[in-house]
VOMAR-560326 format. One line per 8 residues: their letters; for each residue x, y, z of N, C-alpha, C, O. Coordinates in Angstrom, 1 decimal. Layout:
BEGIN
A> X Y Z X Y Z X Y Z X Y Z ~ ...
END
This chain:
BEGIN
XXXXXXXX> 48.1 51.4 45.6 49.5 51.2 45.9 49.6 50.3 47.2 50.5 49.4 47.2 ~ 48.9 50.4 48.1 48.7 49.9 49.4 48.6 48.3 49.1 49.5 47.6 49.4 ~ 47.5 47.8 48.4 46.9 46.5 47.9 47.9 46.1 47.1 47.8 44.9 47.3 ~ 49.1 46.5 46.1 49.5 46.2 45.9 51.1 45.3 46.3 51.9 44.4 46.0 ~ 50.8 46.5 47.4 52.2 45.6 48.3 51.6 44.8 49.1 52.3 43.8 49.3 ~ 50.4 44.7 49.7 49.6 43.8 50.5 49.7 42.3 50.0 50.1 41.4 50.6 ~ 49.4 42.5 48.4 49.2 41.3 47.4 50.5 40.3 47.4 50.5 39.1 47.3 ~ 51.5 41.1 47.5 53.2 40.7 47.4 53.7 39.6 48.8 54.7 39.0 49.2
XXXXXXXX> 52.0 39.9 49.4 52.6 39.2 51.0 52.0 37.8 50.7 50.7 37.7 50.6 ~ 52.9 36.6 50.7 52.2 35.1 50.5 52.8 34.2 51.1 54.0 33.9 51.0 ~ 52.2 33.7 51.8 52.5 32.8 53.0 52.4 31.3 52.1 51.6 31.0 51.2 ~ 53.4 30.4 52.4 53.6 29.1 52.2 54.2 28.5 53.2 54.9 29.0 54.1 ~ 53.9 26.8 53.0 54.4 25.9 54.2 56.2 26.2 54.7 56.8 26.1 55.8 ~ 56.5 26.4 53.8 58.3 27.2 54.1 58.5 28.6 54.9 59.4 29.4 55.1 ~ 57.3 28.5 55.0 57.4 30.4 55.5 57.9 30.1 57.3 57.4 29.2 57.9 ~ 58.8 31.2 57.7 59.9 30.8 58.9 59.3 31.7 59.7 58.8 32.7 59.1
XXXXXXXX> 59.2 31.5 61.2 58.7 33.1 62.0 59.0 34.4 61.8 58.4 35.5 61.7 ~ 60.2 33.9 61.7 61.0 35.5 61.2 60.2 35.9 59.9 59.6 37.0 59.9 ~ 60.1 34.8 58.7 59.1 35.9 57.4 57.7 36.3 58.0 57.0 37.3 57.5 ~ 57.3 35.7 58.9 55.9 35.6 59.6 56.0 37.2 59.9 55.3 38.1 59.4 ~ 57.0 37.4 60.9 56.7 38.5 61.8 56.8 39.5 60.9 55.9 40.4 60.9 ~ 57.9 39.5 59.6 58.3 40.4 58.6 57.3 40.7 57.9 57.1 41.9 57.8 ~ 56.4 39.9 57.1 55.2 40.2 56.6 54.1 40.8 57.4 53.3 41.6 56.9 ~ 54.0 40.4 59.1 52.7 40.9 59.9 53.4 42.4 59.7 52.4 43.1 59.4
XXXXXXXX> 54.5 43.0 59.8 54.8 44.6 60.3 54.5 45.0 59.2 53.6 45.9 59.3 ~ 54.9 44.7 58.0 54.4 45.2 56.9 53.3 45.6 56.4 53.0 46.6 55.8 ~ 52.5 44.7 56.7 50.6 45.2 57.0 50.3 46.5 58.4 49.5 47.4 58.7 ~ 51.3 45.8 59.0 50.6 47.3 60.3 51.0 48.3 59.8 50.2 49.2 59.9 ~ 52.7 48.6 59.0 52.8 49.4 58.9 52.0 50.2 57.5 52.0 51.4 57.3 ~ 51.4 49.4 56.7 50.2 49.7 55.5 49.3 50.0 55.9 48.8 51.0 55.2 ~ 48.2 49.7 57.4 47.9 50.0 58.1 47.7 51.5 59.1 46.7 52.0 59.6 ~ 49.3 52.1 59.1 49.3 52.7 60.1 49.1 52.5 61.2 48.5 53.4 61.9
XXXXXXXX> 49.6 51.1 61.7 49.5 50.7 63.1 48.2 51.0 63.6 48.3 51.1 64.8 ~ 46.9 51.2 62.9 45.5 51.3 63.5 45.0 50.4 63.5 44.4 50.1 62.5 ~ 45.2 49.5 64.7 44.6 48.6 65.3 43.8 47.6 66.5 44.9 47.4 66.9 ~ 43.1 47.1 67.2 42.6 46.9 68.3 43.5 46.0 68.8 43.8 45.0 68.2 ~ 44.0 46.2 70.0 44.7 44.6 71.0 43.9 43.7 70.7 42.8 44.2 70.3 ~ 44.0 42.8 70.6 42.6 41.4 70.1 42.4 40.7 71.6 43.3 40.6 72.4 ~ 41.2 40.4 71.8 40.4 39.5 72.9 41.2 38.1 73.2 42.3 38.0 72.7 ~ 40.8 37.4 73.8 41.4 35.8 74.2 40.7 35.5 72.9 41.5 35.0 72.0
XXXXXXXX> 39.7 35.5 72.5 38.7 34.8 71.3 39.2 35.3 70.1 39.4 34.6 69.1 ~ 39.6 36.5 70.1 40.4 37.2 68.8 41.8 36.5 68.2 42.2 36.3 67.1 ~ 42.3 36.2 69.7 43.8 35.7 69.3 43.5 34.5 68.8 43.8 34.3 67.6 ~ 42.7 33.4 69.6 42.0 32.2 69.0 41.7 32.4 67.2 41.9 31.5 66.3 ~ 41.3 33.3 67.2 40.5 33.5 65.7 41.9 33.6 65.2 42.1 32.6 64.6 ~ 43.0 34.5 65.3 43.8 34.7 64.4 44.4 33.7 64.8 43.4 33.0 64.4 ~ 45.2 32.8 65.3 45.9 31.6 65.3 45.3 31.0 64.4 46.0 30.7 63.4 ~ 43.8 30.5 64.4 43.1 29.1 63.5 43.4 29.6 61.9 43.6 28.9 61.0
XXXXXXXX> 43.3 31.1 61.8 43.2 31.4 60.3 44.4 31.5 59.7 44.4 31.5 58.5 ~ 45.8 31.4 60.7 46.9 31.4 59.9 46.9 29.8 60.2 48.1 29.7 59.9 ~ 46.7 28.9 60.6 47.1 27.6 60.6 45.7 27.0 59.5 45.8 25.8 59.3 ~ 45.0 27.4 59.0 44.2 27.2 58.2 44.5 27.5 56.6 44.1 26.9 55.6 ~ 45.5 28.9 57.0 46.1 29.1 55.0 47.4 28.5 55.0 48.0 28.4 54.0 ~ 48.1 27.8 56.6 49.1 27.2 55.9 48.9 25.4 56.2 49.7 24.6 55.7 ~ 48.3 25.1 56.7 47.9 23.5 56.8 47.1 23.7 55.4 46.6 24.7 54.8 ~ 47.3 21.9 55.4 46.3 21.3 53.9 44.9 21.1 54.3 44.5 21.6 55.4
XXXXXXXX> 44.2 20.6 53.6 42.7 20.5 53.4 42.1 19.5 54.3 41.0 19.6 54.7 ~ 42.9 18.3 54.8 42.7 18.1 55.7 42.5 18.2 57.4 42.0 17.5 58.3 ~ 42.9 19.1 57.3 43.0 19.7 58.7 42.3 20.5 59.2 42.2 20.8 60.4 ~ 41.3 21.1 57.8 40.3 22.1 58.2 39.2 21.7 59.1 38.4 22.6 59.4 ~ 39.1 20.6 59.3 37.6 20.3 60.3 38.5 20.8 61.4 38.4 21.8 62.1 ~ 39.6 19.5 61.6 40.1 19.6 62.9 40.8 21.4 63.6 40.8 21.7 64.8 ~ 41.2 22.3 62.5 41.4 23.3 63.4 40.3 24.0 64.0 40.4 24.5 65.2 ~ 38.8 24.0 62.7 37.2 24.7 63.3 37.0 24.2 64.5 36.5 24.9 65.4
XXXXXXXX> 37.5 22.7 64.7 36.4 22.0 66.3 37.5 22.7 67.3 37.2 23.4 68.3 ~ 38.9 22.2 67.0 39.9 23.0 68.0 39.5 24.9 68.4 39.4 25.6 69.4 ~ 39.1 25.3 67.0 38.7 27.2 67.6 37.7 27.2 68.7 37.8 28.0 69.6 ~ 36.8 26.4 68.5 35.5 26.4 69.0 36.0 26.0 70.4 36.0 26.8 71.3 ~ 36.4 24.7 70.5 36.7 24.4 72.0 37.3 25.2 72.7 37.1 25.3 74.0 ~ 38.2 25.9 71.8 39.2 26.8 72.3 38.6 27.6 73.2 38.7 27.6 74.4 ~ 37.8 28.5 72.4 37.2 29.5 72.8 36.3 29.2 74.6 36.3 29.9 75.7 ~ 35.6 28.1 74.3 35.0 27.7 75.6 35.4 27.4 76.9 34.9 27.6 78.0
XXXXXXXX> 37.2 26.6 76.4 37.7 26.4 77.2 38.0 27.9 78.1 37.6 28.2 79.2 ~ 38.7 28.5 77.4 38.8 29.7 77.6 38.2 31.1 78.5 38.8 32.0 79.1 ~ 37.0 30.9 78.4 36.5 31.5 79.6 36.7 31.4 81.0 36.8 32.3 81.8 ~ 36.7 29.4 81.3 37.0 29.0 82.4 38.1 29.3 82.9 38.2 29.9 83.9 ~ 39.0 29.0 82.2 40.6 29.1 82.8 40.7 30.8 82.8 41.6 31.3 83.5 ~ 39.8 31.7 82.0 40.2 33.2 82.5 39.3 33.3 84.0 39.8 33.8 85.0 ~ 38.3 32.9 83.9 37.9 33.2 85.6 38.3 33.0 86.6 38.2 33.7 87.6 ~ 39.1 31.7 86.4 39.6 30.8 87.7 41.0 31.8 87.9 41.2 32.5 88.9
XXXXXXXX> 42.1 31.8 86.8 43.1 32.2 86.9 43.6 33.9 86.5 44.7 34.2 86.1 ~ 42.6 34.7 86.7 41.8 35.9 85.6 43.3 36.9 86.8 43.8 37.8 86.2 ~ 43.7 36.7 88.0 44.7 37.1 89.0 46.5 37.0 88.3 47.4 37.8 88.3 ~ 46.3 35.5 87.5 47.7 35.3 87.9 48.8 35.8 86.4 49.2 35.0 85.5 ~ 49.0 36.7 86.4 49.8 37.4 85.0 50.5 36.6 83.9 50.6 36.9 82.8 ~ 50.8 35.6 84.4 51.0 34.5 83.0 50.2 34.0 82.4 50.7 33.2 81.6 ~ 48.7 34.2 82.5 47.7 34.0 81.6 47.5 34.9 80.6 46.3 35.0 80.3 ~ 48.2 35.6 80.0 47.8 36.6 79.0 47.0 35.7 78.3 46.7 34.6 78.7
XXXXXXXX> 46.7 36.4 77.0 45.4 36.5 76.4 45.9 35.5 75.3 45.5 34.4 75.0 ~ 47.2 36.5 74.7 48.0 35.6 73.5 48.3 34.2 74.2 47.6 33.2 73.8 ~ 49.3 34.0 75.3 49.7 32.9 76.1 48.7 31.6 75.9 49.0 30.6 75.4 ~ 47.3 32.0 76.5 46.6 31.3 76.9 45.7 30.6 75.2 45.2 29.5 75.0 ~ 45.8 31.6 74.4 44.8 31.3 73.2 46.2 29.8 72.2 46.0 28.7 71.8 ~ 47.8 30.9 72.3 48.3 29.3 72.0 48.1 27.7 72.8 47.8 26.6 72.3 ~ 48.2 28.0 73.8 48.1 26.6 74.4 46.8 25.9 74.3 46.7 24.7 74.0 ~ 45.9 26.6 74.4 44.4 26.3 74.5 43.9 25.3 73.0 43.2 24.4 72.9
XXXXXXXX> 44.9 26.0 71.7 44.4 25.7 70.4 45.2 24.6 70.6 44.7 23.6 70.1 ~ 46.5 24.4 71.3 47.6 23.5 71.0 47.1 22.2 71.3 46.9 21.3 70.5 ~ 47.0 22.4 72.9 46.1 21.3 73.9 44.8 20.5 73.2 44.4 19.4 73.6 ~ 44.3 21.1 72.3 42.8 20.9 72.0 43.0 19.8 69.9 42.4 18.9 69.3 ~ 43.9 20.3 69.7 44.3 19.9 68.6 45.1 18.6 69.3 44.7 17.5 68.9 ~ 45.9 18.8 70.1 46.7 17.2 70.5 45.9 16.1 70.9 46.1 14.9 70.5 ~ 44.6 16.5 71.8 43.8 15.8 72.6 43.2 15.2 71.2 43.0 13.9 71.1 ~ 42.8 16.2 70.3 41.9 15.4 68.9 43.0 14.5 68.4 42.4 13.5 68.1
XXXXXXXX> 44.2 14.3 68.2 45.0 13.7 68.2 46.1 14.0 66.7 46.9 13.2 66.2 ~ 45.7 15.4 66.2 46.1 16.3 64.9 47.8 16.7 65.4 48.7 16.8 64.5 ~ 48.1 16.8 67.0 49.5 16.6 66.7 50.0 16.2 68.2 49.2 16.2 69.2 ~ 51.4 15.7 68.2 51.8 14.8 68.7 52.0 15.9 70.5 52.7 16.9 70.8 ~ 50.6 15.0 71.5 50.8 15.7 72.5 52.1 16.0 73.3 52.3 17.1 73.8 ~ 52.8 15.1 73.4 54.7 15.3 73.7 55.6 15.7 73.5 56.7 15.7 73.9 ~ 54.8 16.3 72.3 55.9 18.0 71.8 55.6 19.0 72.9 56.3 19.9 73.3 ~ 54.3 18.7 73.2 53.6 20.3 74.0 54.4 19.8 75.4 54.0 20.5 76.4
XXXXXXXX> 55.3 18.9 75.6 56.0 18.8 77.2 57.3 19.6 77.7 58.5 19.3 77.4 ~ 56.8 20.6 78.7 58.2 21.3 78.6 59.4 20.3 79.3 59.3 19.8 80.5 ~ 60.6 19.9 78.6 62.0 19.1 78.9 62.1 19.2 80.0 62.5 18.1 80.4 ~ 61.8 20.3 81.0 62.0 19.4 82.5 61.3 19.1 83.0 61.5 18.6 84.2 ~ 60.0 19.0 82.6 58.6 18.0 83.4 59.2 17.0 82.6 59.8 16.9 81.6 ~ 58.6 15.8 84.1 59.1 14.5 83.7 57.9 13.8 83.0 56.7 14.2 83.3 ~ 58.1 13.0 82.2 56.9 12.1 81.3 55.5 11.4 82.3 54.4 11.2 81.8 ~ 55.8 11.2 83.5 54.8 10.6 84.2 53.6 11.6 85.0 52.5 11.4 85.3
XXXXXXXX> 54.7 12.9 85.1 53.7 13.9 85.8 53.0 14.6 84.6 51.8 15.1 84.6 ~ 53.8 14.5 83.5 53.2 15.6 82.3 51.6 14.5 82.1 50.4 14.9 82.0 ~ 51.9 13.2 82.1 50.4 12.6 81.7 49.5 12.9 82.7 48.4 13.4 82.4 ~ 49.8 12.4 84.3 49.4 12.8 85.6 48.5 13.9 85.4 47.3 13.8 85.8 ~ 48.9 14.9 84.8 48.4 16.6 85.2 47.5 16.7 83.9 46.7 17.6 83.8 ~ 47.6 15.7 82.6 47.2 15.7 81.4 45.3 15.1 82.1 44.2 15.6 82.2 ~ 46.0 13.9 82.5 44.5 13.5 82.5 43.8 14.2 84.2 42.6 14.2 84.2 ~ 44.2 14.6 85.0 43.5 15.3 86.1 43.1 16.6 85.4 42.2 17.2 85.9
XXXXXXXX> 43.5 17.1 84.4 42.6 18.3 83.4 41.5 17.1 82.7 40.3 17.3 82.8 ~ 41.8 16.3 82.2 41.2 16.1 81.5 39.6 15.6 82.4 38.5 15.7 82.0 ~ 40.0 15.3 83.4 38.8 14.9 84.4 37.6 16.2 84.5 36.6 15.6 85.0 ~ 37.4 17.0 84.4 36.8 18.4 83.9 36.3 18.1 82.9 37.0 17.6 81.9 ~ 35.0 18.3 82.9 34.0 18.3 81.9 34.0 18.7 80.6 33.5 18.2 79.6 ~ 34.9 20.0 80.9 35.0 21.4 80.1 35.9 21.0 78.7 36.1 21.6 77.6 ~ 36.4 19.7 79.1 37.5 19.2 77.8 36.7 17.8 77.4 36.8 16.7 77.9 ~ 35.9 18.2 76.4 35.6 17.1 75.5 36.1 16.1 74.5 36.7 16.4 73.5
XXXXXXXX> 35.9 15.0 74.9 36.1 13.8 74.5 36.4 13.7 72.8 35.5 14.1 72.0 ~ 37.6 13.2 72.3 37.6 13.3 70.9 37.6 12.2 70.5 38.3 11.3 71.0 ~ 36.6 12.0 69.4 37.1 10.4 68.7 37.3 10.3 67.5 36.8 9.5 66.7 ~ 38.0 11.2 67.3 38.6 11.4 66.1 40.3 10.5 65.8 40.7 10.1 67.0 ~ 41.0 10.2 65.0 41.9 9.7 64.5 42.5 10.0 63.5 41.9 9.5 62.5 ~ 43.8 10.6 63.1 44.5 10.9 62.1 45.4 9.9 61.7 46.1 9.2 62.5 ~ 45.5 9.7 60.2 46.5 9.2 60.0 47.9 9.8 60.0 48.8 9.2 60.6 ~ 48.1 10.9 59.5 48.4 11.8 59.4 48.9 13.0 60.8 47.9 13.2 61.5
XXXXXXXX> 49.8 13.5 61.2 50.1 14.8 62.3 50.2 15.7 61.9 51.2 15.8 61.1 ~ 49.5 16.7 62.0 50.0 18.4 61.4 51.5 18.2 62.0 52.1 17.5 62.8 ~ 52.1 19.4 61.1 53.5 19.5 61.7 53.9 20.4 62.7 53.8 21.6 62.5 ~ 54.1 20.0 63.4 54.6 20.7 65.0 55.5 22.2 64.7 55.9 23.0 65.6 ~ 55.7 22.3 63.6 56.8 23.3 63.4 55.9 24.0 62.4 56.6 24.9 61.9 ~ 54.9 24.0 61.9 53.5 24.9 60.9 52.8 25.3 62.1 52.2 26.4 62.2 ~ 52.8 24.5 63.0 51.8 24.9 64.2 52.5 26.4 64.8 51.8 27.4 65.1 ~ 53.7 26.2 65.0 54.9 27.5 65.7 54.8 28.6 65.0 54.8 29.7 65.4
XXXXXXXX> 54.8 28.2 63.5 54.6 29.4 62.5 53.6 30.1 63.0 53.8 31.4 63.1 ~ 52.0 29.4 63.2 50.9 29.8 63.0 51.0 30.7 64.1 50.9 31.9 63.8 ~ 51.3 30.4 65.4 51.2 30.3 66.4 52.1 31.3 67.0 51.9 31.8 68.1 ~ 53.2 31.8 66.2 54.3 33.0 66.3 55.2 32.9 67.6 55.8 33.9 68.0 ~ 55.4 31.4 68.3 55.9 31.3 69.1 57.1 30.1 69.2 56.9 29.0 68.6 ~ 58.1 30.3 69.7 59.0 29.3 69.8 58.1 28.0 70.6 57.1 28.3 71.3 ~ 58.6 26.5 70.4 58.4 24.8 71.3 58.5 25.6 72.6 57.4 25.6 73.1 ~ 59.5 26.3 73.2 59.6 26.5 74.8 58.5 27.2 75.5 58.1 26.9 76.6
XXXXXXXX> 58.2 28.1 74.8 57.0 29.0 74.7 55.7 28.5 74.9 55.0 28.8 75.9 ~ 55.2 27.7 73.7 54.3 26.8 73.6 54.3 26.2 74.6 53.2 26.1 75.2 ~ 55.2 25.5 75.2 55.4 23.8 76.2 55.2 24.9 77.9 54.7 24.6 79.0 ~ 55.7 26.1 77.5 55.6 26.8 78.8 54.0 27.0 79.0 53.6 26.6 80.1 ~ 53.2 27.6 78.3 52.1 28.2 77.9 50.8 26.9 78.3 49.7 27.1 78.9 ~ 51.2 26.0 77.9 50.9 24.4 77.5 50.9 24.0 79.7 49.9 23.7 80.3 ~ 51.6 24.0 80.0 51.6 23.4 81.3 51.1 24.5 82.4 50.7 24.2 83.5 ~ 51.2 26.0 81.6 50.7 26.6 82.6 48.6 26.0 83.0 47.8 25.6 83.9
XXXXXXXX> 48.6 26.6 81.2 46.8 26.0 81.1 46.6 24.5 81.6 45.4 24.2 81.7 ~ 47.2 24.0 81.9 46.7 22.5 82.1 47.1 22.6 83.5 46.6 21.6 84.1 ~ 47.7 23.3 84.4 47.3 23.2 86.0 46.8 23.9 85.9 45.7 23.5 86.1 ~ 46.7 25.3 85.6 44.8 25.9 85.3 43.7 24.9 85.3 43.1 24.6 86.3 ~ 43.5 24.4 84.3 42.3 23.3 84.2 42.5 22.0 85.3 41.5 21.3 85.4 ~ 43.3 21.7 86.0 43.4 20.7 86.7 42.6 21.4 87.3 41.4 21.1 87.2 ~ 42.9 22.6 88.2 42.5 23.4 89.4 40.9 23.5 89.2 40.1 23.3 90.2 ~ 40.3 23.9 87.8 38.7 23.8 87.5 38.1 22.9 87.7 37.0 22.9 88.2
XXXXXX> 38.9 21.5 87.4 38.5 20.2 88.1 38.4 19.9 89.4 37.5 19.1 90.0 ~ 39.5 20.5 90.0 39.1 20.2 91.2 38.4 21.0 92.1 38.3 20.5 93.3 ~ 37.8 22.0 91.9 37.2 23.3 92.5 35.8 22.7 91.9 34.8 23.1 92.4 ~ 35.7 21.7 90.7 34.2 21.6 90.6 33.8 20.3 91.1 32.7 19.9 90.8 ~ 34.9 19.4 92.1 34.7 18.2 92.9 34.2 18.8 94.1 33.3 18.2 94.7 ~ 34.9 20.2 94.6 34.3 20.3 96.1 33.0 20.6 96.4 32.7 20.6 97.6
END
């Protein structure tokens, strides 16, 4: 009976946060809410796998190399910033996948800009992260952008959220960069 209602749960490119969230309770509650908090690497993992059953076939390299980076990134910016409480785990695993997917160039980095950073500091602080080792070079090219609003689904968070999330990590990583100049 359980598998049966499990079965009933199908995610498609139409699918809105709200059915997102409505189907995730539905499983916990089939579950019995027995579950583990997930890791920074966990949340990573679950973000790639729902942006992987609702992106096309194309995008599957680009989300595996985005998990991966993710994950590496990820250590760094938890040591350096491991003090400051807006790093949660969830927080840090959306931006991380977000950041890493834009830089491949899978979607458009200037959605990830929160409306009151101005355009010149958002690149400013883009590339002084980017000066850190720890963010590898992509040479990759799409014709194609994932869509910025499949990304939010995957991702279970509102643009404000993300773009908040998004600038925290990236003066995080400036700060790695510059802590590995002195």
């Amino acid at each position: 009976r359980k598998i049966r209602r499990l079965q009933r749960l199908i995610l498609n490119a139409g699918t809105t946060l709200e059915m997102s969230h409505c189907q995730e309770k539905v499983c916990l509650n089939v579950i019995q809410w027995r579950t583990q908090v997930p890791s920074l690497k966990g949340w990573i993992s679950m973000f790639t796998q729902r942006l992987s059953v609702l992106s096309t076939d194309s995008f599957q390299v680009q989300v595996h190399s985005a998990r991966q980076n993710a994950a590496i990134l990820a250590q760094s910016v938890l040591i350096l910033s491991a003090a400051d409480p807006r790093h949660l785990p969830c927080q840090l695993a959306r931006a991380l996948l977000a950041l890493r997917l834009a830089q491949m160039g899978a979607i458009d980095f200037h959605r990830l800009r929160p409306q009151d950073f101005h355009e010149d500091e958002w690149e400013d602080l883009h590339l002084q992260a980017l000066s850190n080792s720890l963010l590898p070079a992509s040479h990759s090219s799409f014709e194609a952008l994932l869509d910025v609003n499949l990304l939010l689904v995957s991702l279970g968070c509102p643009i404000e959220q993300l773009q908040e999330a998004c600038l925290l990590t990236l003066v995080a990583l400036r700060s790695t960069a510059e802590d590995a100049t002195l």
